[in-house]
N, C-alpha and C positions, 0 to 999 in steps of 0.2 A: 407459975406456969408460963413457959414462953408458947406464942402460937405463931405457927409459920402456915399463912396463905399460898394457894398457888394464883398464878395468874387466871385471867377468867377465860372460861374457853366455850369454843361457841358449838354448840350441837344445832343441826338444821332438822328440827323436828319438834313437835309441841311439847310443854312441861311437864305434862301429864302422861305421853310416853313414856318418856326418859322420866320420869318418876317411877311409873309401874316396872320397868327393867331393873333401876339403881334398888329401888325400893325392898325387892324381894331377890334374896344370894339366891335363890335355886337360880336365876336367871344366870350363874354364874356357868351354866352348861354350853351356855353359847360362846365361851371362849375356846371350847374344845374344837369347834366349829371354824373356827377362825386363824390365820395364821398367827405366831404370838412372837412378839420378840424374843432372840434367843438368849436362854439364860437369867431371866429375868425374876420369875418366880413362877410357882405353881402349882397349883389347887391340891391341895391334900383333902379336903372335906369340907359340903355344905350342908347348910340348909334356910330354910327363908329366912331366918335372924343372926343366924351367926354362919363363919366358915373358915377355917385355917390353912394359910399360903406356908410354903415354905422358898422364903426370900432368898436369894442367890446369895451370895457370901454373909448371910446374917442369919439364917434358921428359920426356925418356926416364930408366923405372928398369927395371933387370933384376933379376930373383927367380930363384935357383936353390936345389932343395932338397937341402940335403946330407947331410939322417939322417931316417930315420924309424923311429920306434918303435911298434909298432901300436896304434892304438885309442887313445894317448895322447902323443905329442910328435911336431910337425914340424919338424923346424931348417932354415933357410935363408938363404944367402948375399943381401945386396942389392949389385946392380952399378950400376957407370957411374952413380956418384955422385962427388962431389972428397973423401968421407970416408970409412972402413971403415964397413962396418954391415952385421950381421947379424941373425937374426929368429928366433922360436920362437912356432908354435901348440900351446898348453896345453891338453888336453882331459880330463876329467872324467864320469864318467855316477856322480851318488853317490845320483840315483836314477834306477829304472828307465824309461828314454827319455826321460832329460832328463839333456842332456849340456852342462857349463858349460864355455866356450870364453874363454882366456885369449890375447892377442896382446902378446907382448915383444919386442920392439927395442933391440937396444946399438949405439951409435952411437959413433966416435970425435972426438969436438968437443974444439979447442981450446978454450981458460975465454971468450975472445970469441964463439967462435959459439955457446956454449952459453947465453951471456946474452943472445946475439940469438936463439935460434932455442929457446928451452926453452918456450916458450908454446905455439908453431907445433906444435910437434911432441909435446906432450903431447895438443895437439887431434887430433891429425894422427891417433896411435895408436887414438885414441877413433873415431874419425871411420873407418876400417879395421876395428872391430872393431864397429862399428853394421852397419857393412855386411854382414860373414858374419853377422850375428845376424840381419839381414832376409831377407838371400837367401836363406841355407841353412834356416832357417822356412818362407817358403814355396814353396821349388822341395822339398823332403827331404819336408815335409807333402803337398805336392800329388802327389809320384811314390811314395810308401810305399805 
């Protein structure tokens, strides 16, 4: 398994919010609410454990989450993909109401698709974890 980190990113709100959001996908209604980058992906179906995007030039992926720790790790299977791959959000308050958010992904790539797709998806991870950095900023700020 290779796993690609995204950079850590800082939410100005306690662990324990931004758990309770990240934590349960019905929360996933507040992106409706929200302006969304265009083209990006989008929500084909939730619910509190699992929910299925359908990604702009890549199709349909399913996210189911299969542990959660309070306040500080969510593990999650990714589906209907042609590779294994699983996910963990990393969560942090080291100070009070500012909580850093970590997004890793293991991915099972053969050494070819790793040296085709290691760029892709090193952005890809970054590019995932800009997003809960903006949303959960100002939907978490704006309902506090």
């Amino acid at each position: 398994m290779t796993t690609y980190k995204s950079e850590i990113k800082i939410i100005t709100v306690s662990e324990d919010k931004v758990f309770k959001v990240i934590g349960d996908l019905n929360h996933l209604q507040i992106l409706n609410e929200m302006e969304m980058p265009a083209g990006k992906f989008r929500i084909l179906e939730y619910d509190r454990d699992s929910c299925v995007l359908d990604v702009d030039k890549f199709g349909e992926v399913g996210i189911h989450i299969s542990e959660r720790q309070a306040n500080k790790l969510i593990r999650f299977n990714i589906t209907q993909l042609p590779v294994e791959a699983m996910g963990e959000i990393f969560l942090d308050e080291s100070v009070e109401n500012t909580t850093q958010l970590q997004v890793a992904v293991q991915v099972e790539l053969s050494w070819t698709l790793k040296m085709m797709l290691n760029k892709q998806l090193e952005k890809g991870i970054n590019i995932f974890a800009d997003l809960f950095e903006d949303l959960l900023n100002k939907w978490l700020i704006k309902n506090s």
